[in-house]
VOMARVEX-334643 format. One record per residue (C-alpha): residue number from 1; residue in one letter; x, y, z. Coordinates in nm, 4 decimals. Each point is the difference from the previous one (the first is absolute). Example, Ala and Ser with C-alpha at 12.3 -4.5 7.8 and 13.67 -1.06 7.14 Angstrom:
# VOMARVEX-334643
+-----+---+----------+----------+----------+
|   k | r |        x |        y |        z |
+-----+---+----------+----------+----------+
|   1 | A |   1.2300 |  -0.4500 |   0.7800 |
|   2 | S |   0.1370 |   0.3440 |  -0.0660 |
+-----+---+----------+----------+----------+
This chain:
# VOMARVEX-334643
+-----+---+----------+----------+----------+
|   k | r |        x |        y |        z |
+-----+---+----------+----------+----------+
|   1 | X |   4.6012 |  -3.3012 |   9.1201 |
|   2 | X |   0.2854 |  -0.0698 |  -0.2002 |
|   3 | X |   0.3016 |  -0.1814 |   0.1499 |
|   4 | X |   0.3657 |  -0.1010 |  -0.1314 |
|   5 | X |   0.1620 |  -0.2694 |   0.1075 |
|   6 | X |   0.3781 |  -0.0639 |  -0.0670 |
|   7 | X |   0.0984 |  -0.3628 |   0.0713 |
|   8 | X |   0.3164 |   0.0362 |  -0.1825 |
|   9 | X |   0.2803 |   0.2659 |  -0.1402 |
|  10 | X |   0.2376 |  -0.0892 |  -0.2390 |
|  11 | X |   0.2974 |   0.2305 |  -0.0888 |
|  12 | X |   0.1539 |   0.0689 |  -0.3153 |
|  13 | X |  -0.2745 |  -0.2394 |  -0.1323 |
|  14 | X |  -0.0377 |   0.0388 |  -0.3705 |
|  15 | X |  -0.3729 |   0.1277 |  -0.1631 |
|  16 | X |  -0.1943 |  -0.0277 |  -0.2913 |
|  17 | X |  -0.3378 |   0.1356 |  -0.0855 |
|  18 | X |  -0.2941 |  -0.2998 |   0.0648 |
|  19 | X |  -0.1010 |   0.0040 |  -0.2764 |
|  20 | X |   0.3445 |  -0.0675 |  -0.1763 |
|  21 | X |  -0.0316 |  -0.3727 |   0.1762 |
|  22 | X |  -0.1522 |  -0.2784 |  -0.2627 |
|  23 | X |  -0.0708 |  -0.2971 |   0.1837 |
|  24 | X |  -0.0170 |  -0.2888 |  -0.2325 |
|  25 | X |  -0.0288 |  -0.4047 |   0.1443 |
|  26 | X |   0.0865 |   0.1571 |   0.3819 |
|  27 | X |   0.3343 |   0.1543 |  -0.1661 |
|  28 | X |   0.0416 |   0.3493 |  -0.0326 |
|  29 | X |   0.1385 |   0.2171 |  -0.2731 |
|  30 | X |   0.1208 |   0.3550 |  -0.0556 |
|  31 | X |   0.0885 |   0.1471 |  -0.3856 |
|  32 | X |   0.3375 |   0.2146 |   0.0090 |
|  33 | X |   0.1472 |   0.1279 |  -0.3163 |
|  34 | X |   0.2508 |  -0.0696 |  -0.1501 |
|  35 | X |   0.1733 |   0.1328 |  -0.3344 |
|  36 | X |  -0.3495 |   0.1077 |  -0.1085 |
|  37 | X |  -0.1454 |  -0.3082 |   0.0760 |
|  38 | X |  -0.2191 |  -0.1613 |   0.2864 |
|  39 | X |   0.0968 |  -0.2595 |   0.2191 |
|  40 | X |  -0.2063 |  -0.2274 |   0.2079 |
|  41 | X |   0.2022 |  -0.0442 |   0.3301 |
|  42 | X |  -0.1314 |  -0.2655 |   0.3096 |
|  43 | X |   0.0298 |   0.1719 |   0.3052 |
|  44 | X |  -0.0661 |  -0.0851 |   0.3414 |
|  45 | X |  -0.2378 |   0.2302 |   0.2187 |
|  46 | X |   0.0277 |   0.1042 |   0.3497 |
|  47 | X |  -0.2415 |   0.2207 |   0.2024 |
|  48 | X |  -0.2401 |   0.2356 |  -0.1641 |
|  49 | X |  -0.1284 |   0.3300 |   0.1170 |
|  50 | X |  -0.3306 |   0.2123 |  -0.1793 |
|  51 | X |   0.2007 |   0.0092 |  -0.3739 |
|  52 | X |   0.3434 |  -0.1298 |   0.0482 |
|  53 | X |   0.1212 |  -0.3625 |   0.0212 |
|  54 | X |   0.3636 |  -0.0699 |   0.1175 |
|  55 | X |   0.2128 |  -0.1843 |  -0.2704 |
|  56 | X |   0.2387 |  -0.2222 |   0.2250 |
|  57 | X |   0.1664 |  -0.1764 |  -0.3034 |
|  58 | X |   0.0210 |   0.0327 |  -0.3481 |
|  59 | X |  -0.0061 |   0.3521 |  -0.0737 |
|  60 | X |   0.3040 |   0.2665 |   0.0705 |
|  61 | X |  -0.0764 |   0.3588 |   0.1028 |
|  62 | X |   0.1630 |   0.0728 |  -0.3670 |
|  63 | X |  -0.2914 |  -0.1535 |  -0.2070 |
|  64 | X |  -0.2347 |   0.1833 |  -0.1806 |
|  65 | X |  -0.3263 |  -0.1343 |   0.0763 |
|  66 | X |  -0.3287 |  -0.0031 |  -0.2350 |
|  67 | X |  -0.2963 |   0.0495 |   0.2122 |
|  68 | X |  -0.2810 |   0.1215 |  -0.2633 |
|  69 | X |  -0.0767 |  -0.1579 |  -0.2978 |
|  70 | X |   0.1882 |  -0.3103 |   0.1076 |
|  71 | X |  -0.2968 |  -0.2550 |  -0.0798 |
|  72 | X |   0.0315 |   0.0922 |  -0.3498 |
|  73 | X |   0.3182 |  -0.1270 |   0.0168 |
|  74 | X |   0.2239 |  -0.3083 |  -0.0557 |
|  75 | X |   0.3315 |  -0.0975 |   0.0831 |
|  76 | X |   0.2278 |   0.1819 |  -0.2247 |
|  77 | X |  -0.2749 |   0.1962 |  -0.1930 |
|  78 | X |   0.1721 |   0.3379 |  -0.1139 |
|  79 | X |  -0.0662 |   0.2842 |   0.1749 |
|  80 | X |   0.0968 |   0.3973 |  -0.0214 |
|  81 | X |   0.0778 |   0.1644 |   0.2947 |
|  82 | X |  -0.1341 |   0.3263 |   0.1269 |
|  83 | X |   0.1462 |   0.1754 |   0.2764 |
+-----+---+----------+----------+----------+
């Protein structure tokens, strides 16, 4: 038997993908670009659900995040864009 429990709901709460999230020396990051290059951005984390984490500072819903291929990367490595 499989049950969910929600302890807490957050509106308007802003998500990422898990695995965008690089924790690094209990900070955590999140690359965005930015005129074809990534950026490392700190962030600070809020509650998590199965694949999302909720971003409560440092991003805004108009950044583009990387979330594949992002280990590969460091700050302000140039990058091409698909959409």
């Amino acid at each position: 038997m499989k049950v969910d429990l929600f302890l807490e709901q957050v509106s308007d709460a802003l998500l990422v993908p898990e695995e965008a999230v690089i924790a690094l020396d209990k900070k955590h990051f999140v690359y965005i670009t930015n005129d074809n290059k990534a950026i490392m951005k700190e962030v600070e984390i809020g509650i998590r659900n199965d694949s999302k984490i909720e971003i409560i500072d440092g991003l805004t819903p108009k950044d583009k995040i990387i979330y594949m291929g992002q280990e590969k990367l460091k700050n302000n490595s140039l990058i091409k864009v698909i959409d």
